[in-house]
PyMOL CGO cylinders between C-alpha atoms (Angstrom):
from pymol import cmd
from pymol.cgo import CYLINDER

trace = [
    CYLINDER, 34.64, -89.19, -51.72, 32.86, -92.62, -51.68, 0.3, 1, 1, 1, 1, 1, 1,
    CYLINDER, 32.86, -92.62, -51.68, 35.95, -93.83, -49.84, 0.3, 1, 1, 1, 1, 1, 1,
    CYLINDER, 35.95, -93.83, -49.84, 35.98, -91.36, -47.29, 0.3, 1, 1, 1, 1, 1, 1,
    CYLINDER, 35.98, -91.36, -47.29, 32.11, -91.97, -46.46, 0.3, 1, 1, 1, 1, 1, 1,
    CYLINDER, 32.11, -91.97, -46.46, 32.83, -96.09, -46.56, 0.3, 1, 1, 1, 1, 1, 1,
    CYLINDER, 32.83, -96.09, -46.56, 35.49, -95.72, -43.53, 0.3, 1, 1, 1, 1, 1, 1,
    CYLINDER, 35.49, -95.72, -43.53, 32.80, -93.71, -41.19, 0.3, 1, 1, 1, 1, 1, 1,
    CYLINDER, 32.80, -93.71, -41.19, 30.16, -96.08, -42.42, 0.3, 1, 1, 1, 1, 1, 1,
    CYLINDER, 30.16, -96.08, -42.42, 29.69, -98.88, -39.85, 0.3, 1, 1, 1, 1, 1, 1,
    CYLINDER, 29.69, -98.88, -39.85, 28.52, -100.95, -42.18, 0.3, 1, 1, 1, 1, 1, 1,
    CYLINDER, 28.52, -100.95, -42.18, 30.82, -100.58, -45.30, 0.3, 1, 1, 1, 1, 1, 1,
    CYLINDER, 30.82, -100.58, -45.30, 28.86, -98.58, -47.17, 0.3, 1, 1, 1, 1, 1, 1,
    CYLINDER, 28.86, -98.58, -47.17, 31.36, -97.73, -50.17, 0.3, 1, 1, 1, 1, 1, 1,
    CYLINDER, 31.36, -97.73, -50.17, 29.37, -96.09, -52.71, 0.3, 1, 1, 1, 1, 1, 1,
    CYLINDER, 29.37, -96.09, -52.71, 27.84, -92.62, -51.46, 0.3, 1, 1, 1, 1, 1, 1,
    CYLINDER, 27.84, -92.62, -51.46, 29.29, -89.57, -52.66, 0.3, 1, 1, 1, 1, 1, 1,
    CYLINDER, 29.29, -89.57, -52.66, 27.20, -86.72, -50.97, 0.3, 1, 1, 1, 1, 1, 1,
    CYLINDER, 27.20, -86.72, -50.97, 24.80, -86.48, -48.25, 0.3, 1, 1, 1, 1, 1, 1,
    CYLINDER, 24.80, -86.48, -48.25, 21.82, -83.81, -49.36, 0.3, 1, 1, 1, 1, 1, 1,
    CYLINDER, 21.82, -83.81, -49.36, 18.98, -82.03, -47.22, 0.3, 1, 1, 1, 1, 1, 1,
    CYLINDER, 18.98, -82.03, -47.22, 17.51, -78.79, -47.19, 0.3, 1, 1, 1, 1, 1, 1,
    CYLINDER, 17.51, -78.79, -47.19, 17.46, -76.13, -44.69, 0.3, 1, 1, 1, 1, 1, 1,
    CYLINDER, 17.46, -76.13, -44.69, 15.68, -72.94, -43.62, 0.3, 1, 1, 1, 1, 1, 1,
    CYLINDER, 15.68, -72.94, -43.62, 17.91, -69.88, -44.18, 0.3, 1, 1, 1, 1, 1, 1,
    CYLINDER, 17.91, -69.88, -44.18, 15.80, -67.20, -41.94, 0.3, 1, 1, 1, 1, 1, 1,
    CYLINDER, 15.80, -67.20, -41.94, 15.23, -63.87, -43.84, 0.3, 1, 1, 1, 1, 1, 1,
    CYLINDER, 15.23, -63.87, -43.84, 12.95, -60.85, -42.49, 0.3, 1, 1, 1, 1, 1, 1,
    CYLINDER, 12.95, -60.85, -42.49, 9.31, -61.00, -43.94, 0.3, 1, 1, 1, 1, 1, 1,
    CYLINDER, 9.31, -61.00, -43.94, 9.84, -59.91, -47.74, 0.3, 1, 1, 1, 1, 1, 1,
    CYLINDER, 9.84, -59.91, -47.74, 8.43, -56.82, -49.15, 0.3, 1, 1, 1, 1, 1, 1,
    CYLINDER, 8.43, -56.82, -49.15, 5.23, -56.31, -51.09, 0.3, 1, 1, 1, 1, 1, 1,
    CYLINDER, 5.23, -56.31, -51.09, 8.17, -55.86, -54.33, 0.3, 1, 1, 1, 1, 1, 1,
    CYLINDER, 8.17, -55.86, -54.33, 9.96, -58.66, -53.37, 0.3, 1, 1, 1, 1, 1, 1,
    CYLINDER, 9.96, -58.66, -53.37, 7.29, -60.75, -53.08, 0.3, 1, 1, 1, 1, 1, 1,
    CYLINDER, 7.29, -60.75, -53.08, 6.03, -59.31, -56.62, 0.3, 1, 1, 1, 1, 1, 1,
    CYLINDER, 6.03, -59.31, -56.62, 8.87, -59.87, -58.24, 0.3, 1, 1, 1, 1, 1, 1,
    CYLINDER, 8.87, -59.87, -58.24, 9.29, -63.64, -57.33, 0.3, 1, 1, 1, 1, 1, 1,
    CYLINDER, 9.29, -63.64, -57.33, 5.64, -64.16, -58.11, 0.3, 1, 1, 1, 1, 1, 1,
    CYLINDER, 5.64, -64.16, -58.11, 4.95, -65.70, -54.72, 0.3, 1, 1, 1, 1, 1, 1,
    CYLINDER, 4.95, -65.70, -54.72, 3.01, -64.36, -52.12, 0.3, 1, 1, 1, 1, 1, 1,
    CYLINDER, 3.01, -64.36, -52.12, 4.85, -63.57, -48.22, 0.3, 1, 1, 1, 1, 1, 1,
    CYLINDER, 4.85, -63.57, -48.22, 3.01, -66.36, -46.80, 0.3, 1, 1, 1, 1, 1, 1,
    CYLINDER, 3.01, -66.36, -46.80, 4.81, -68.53, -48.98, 0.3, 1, 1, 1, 1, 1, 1,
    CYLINDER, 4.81, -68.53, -48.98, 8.20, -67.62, -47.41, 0.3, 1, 1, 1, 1, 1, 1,
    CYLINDER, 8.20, -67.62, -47.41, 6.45, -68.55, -43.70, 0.3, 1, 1, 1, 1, 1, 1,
    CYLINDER, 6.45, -68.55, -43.70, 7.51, -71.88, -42.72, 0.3, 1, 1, 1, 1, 1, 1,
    CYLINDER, 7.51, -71.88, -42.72, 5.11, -73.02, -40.49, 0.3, 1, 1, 1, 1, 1, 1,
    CYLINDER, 5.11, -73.02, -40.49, 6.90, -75.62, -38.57, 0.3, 1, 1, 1, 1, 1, 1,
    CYLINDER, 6.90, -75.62, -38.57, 9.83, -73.66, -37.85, 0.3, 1, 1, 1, 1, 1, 1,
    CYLINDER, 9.83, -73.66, -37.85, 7.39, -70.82, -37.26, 0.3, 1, 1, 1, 1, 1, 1,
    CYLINDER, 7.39, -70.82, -37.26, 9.85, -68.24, -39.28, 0.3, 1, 1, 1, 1, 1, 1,
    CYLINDER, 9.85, -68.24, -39.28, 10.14, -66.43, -42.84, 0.3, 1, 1, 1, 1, 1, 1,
    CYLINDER, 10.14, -66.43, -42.84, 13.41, -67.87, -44.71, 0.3, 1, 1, 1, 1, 1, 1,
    CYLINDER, 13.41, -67.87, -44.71, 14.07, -69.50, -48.19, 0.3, 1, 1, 1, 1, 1, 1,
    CYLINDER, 14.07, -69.50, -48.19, 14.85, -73.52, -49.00, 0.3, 1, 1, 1, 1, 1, 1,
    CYLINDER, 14.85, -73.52, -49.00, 18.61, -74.13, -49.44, 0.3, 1, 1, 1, 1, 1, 1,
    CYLINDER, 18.61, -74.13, -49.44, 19.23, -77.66, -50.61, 0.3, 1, 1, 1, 1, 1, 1,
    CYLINDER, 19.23, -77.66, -50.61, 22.67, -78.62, -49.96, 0.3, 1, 1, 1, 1, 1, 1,
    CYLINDER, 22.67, -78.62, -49.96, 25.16, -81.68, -50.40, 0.3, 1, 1, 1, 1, 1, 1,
    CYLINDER, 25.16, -81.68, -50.40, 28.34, -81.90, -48.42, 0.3, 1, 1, 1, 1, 1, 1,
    CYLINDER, 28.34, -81.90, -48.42, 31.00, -84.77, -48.53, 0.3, 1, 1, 1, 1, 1, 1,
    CYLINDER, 31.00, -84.77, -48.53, 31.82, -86.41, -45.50, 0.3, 1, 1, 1, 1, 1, 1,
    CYLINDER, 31.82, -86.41, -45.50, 33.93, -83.59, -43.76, 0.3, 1, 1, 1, 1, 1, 1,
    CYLINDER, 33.93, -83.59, -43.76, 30.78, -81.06, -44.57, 0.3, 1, 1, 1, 1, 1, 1,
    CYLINDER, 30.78, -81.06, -44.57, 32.33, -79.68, -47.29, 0.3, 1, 1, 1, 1, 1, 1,
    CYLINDER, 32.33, -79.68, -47.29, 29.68, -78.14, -49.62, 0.3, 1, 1, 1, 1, 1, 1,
    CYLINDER, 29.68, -78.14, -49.62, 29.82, -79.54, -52.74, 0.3, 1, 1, 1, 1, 1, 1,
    CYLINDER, 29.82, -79.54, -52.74, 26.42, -78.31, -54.17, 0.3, 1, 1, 1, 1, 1, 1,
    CYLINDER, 26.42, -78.31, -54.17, 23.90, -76.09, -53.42, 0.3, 1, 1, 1, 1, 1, 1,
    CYLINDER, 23.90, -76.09, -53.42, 20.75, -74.17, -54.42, 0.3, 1, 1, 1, 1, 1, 1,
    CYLINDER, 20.75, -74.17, -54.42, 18.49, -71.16, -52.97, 0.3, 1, 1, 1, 1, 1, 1,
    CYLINDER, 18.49, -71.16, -52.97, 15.72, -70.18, -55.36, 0.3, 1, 1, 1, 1, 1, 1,
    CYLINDER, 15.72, -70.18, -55.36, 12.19, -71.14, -54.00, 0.3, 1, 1, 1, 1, 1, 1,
    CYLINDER, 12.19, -71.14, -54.00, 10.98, -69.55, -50.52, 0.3, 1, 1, 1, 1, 1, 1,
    CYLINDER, 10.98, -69.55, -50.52, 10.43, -71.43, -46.98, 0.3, 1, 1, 1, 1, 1, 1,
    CYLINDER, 10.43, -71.43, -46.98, 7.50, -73.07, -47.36, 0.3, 1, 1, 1, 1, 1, 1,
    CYLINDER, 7.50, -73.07, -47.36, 8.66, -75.16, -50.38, 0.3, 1, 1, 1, 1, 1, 1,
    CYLINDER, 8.66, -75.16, -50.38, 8.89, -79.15, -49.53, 0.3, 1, 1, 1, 1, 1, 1,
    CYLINDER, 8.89, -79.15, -49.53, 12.38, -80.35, -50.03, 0.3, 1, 1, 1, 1, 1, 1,
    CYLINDER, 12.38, -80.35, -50.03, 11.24, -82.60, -53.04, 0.3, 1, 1, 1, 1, 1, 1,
    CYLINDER, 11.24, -82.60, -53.04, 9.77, -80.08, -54.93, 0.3, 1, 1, 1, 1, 1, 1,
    CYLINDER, 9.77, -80.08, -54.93, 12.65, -77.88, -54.36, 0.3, 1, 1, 1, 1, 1, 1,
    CYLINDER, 12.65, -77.88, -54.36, 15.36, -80.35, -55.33, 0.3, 1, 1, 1, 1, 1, 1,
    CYLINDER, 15.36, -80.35, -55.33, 13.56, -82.18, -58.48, 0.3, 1, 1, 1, 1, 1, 1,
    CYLINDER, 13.56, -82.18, -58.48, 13.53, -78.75, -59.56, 0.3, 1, 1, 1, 1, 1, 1,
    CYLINDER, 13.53, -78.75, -59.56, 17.10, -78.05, -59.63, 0.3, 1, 1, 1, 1, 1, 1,
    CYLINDER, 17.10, -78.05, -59.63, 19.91, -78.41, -62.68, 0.3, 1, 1, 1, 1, 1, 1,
    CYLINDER, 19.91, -78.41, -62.68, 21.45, -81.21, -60.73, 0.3, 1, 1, 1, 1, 1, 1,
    CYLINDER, 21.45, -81.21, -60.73, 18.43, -83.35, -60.21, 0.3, 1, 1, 1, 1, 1, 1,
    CYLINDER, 18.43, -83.35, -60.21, 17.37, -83.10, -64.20, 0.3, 1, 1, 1, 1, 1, 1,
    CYLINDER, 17.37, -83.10, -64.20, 20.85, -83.99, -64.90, 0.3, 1, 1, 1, 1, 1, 1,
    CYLINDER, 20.85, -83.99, -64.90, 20.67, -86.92, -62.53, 0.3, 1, 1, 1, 1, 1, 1,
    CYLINDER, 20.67, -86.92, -62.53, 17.30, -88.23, -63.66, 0.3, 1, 1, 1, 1, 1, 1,
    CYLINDER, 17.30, -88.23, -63.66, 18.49, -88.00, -67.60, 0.3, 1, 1, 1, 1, 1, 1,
    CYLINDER, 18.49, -88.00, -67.60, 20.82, -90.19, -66.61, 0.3, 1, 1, 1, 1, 1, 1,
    CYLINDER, 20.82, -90.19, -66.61, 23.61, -87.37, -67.95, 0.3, 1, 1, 1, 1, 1, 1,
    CYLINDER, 23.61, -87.37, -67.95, 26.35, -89.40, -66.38, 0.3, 1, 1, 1, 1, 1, 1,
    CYLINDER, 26.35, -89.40, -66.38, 26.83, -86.81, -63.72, 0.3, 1, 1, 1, 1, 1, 1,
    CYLINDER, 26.83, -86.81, -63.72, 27.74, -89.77, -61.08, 0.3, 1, 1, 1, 1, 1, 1,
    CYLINDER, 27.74, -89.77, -61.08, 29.51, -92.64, -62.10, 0.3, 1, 1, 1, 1, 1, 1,
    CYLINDER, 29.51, -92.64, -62.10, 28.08, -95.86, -62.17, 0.3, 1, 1, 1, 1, 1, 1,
    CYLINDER, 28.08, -95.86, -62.17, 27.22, -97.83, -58.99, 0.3, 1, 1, 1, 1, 1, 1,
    CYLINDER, 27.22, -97.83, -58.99, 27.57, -93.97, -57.17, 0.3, 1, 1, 1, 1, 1, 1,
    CYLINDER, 27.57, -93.97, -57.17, 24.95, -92.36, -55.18, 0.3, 1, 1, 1, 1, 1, 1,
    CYLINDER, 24.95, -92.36, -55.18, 23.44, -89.63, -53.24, 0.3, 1, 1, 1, 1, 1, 1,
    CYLINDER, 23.44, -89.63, -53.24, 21.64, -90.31, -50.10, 0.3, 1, 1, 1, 1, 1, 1,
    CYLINDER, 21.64, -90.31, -50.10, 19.03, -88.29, -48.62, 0.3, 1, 1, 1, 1, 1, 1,
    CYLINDER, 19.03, -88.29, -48.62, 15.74, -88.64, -46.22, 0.3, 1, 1, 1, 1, 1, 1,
    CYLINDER, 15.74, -88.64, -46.22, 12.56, -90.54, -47.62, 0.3, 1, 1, 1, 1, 1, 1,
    CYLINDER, 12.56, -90.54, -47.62, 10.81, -87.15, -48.87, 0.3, 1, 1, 1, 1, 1, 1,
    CYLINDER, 10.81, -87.15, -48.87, 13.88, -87.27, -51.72, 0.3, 1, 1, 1, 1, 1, 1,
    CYLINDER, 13.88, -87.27, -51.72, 12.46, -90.59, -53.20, 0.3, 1, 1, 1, 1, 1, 1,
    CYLINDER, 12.46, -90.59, -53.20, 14.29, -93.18, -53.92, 0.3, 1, 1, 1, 1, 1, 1,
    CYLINDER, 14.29, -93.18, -53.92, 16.27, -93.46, -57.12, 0.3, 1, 1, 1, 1, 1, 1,
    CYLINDER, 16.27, -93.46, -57.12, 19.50, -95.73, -58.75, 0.3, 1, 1, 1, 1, 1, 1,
    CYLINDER, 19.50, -95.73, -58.75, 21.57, -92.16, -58.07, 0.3, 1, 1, 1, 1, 1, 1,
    CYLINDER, 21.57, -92.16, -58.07, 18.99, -91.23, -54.31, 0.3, 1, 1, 1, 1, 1, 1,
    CYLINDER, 18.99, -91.23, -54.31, 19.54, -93.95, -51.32, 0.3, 1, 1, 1, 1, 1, 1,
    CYLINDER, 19.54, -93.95, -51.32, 16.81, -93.05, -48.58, 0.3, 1, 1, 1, 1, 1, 1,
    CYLINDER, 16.81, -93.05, -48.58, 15.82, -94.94, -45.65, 0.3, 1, 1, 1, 1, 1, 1,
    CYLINDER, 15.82, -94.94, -45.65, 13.06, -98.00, -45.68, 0.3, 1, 1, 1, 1, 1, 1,
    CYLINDER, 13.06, -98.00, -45.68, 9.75, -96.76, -44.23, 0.3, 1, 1, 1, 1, 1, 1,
    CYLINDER, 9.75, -96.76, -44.23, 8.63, -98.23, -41.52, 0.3, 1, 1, 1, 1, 1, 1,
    CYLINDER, 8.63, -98.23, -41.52, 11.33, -100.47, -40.85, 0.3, 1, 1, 1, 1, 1, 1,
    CYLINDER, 11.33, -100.47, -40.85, 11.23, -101.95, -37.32, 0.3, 1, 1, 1, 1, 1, 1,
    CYLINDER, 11.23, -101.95, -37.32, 13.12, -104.92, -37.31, 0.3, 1, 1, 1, 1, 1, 1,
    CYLINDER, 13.12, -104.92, -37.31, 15.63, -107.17, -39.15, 0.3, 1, 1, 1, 1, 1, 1,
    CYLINDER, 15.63, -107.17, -39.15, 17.96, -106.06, -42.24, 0.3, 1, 1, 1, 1, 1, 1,
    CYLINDER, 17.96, -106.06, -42.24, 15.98, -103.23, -42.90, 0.3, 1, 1, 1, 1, 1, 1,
    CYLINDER, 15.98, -103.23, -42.90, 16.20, -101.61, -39.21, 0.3, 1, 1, 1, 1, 1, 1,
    CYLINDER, 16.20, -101.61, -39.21, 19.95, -102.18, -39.93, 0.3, 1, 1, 1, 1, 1, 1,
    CYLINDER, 19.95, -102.18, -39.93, 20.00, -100.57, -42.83, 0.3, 1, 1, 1, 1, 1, 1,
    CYLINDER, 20.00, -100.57, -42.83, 18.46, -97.57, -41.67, 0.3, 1, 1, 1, 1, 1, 1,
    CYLINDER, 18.46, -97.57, -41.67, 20.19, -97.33, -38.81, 0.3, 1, 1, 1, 1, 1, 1,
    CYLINDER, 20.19, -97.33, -38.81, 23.65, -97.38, -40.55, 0.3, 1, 1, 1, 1, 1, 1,
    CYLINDER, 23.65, -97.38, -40.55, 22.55, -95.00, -43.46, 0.3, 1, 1, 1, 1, 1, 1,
    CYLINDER, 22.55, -95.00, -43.46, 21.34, -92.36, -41.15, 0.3, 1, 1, 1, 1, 1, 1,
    CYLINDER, 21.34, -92.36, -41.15, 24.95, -92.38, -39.13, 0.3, 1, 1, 1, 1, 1, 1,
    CYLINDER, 24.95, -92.38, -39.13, 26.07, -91.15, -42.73, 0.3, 1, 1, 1, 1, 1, 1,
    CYLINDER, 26.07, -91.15, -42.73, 23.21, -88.86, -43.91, 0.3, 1, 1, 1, 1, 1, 1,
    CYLINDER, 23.21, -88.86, -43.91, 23.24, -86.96, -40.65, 0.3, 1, 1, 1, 1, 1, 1,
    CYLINDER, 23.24, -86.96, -40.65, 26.18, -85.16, -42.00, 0.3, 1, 1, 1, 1, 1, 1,
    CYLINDER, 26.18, -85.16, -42.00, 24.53, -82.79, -44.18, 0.3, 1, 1, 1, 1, 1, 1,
    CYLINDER, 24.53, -82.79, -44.18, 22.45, -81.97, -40.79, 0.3, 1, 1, 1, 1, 1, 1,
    CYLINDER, 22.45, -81.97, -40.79, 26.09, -81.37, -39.21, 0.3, 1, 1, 1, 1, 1, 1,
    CYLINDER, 26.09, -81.37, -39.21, 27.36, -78.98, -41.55, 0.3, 1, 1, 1, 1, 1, 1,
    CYLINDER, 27.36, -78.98, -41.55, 24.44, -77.11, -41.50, 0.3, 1, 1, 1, 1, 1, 1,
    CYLINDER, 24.44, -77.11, -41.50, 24.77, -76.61, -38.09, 0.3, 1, 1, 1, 1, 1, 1,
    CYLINDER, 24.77, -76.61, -38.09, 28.60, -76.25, -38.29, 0.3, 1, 1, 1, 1, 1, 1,
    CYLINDER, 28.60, -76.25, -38.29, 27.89, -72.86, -40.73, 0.3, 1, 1, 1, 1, 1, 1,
    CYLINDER, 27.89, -72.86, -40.73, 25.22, -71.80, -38.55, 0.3, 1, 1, 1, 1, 1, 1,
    CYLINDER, 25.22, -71.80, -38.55, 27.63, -71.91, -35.83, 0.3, 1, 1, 1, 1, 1, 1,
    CYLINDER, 27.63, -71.91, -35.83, 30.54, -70.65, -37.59, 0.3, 1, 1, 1, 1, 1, 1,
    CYLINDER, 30.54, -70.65, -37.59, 28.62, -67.67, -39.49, 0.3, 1, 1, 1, 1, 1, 1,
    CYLINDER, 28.62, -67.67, -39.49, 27.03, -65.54, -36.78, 0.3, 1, 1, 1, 1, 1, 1,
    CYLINDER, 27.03, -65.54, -36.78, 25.11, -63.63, -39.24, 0.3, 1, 1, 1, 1, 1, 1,
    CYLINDER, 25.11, -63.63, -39.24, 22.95, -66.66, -39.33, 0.3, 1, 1, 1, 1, 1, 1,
    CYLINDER, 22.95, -66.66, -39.33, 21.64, -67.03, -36.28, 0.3, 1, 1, 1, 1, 1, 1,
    CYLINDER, 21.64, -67.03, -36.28, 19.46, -64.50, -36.70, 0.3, 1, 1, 1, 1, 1, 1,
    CYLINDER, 19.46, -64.50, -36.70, 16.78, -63.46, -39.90, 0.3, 1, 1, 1, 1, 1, 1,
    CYLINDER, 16.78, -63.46, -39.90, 19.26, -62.47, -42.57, 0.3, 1, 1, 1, 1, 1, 1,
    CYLINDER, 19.26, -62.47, -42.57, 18.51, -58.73, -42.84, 0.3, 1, 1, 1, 1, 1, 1,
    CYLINDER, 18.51, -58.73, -42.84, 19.58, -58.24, -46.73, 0.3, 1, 1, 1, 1, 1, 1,
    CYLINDER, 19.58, -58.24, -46.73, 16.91, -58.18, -49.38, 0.3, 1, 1, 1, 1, 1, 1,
    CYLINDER, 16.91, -58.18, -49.38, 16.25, -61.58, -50.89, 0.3, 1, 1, 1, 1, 1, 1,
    CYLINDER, 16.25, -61.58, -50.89, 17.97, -61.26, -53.90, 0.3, 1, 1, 1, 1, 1, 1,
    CYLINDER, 17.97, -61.26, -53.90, 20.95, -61.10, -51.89, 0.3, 1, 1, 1, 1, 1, 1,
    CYLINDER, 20.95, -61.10, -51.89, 20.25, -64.36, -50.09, 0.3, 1, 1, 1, 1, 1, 1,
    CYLINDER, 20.25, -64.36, -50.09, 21.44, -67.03, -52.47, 0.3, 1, 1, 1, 1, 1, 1,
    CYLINDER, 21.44, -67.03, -52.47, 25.06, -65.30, -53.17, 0.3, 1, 1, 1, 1, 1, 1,
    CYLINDER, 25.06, -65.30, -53.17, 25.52, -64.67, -49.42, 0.3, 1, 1, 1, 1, 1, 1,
    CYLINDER, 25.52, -64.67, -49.42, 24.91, -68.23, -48.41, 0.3, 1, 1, 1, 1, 1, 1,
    CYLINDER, 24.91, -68.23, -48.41, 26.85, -69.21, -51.34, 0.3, 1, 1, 1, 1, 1, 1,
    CYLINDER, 26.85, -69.21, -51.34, 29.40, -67.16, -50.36, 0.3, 1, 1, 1, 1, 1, 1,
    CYLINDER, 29.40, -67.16, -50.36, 29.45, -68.54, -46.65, 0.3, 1, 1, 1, 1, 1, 1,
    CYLINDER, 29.45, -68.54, -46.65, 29.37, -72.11, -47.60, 0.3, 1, 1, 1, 1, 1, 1,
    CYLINDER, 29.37, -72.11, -47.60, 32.41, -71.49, -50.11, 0.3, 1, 1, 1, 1, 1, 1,
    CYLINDER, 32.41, -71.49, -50.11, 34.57, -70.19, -47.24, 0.3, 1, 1, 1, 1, 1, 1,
    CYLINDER, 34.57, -70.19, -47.24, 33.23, -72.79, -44.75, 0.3, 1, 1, 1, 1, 1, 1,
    CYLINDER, 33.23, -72.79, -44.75, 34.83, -75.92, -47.15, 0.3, 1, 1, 1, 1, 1, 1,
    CYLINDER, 34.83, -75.92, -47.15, 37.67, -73.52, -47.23, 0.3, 1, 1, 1, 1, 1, 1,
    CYLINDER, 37.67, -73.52, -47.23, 38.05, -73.58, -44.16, 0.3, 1, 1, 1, 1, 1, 1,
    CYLINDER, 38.05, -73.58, -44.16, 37.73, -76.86, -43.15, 0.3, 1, 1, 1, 1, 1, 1,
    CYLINDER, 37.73, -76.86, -43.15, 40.69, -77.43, -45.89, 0.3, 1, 1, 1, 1, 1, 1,
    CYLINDER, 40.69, -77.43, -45.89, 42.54, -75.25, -44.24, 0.3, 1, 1, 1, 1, 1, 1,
    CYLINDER, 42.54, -75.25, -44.24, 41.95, -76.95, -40.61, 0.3, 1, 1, 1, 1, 1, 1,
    CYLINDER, 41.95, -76.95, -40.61, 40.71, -73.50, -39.01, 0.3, 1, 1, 1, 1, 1, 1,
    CYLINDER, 40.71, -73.50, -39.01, 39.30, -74.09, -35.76, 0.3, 1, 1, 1, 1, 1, 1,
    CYLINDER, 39.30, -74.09, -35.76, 35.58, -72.80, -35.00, 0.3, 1, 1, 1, 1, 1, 1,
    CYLINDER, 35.58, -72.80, -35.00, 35.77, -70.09, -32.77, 0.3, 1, 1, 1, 1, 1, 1,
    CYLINDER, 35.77, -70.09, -32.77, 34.46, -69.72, -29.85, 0.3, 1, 1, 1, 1, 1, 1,
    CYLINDER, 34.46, -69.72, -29.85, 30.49, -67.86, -30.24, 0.3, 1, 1, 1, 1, 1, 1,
    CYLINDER, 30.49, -67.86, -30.24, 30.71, -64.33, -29.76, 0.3, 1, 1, 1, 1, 1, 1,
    CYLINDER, 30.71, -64.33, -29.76, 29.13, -63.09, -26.90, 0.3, 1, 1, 1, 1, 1, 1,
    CYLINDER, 29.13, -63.09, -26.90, 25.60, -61.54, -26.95, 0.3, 1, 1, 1, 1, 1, 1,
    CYLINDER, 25.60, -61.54, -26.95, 26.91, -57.86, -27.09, 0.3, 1, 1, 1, 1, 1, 1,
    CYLINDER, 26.91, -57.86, -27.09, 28.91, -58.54, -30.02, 0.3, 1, 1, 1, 1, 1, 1,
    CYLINDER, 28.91, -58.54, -30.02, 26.98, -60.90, -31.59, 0.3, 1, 1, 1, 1, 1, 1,
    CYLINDER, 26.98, -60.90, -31.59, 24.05, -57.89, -31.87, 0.3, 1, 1, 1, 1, 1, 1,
    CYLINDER, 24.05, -57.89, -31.87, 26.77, -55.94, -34.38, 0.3, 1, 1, 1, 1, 1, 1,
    CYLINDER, 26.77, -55.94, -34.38, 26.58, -59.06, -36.73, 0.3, 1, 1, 1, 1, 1, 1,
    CYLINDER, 26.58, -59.06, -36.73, 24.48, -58.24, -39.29, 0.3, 1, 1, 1, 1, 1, 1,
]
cmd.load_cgo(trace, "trace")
């Protein structure tokens, strides 16, 4: 995997093994139940910025996209940190479990923090080797931000507030980004978005 990220790198990069982000899976407002039964309240699944109910999905792909981790448990209005330091992976990681070899690593926006397994972006980096840094590590991490529009595109039922209780979310998404790598192995080709009539049946 490092490899195949080092020979899209414009800069050599040869040690990053998965680019990770989160994104907004859009659900319908929760029920009073729902809402009970994760302990949260259904403004906590409103993500203000995107101005929609969903749930956090935090997500590494390889450099084709492929999914190669993933993990939907805390509702929209989570940070990204918070939902990620959270997760199995990221105790493993910071317990040093040996869960990436030596010299490997993630890389992932500023809000991730930086860490010997997390490369993220200088802040405020305007000029000189750090502006060049930056510059080449984003043409890499923006390929978490691809796939997630790739499945978006690909998955119809997602373009739209999934409609299945929230229990349900995690599995289906799971499900969707299973069959996406699969796909891509496979060399499918994306068709072509349904039109709005049909795309109204997708739920």
């Amino acid at each position: 995997m490092a490899s195949s990220f080092a020979r899209r790198s414009g800069a050599g990069f040869d040690n990053l093994v998965g680019a990770i982000d989160g994104m907004l899976v859009g659900i319908e407002c929760p029920s009073a139940k729902e809402c009970t039964q994760m302990g949260v309240g259904a403004e906590n699944f409103r993500c203000s910025r995107k101005d929609k109910y969903g749930m956090n999905m935090q997500a590494i792909v390889d450099s084709n996209t492929r999914f190669l981790w993933l993990d939907i448990h805390y509702p929209g209005r989570t940070l990204d940190y918070l939902a990620w330091v959270s997760t199995g992976l990221a105790i493993s990681l910071e317990n040093d479990k040996r869960t990436l070899l030596a010299g490997l690593t993630l890389i992932g926006e500023n809000a991730y923090g930086k860490k010997k397994y997390m490369a993220v972006p200088f802040k405020r980096a305007t000029c000189g080797r750090r502006e060049a840094y930056n510059f080449y590590l984003s043409q890499l991490r923006i390929t978490v931000e691809h796939g997630f529009g790739i499945i978006v595109h690909r998955w119809g039922i997602l373009r739209s507030p999934l409609r299945c209780g929230v229990a349900k979310v995690a599995p289906l998404i799971d499900c969707l980004c299973h069959l996406h790598t699969f796909c891509i192995d496979q060399r499918c080709e994306i068709s072509a978005r349904p039109c709005a009539r049909n795309e109204r049946g997708i739920r």
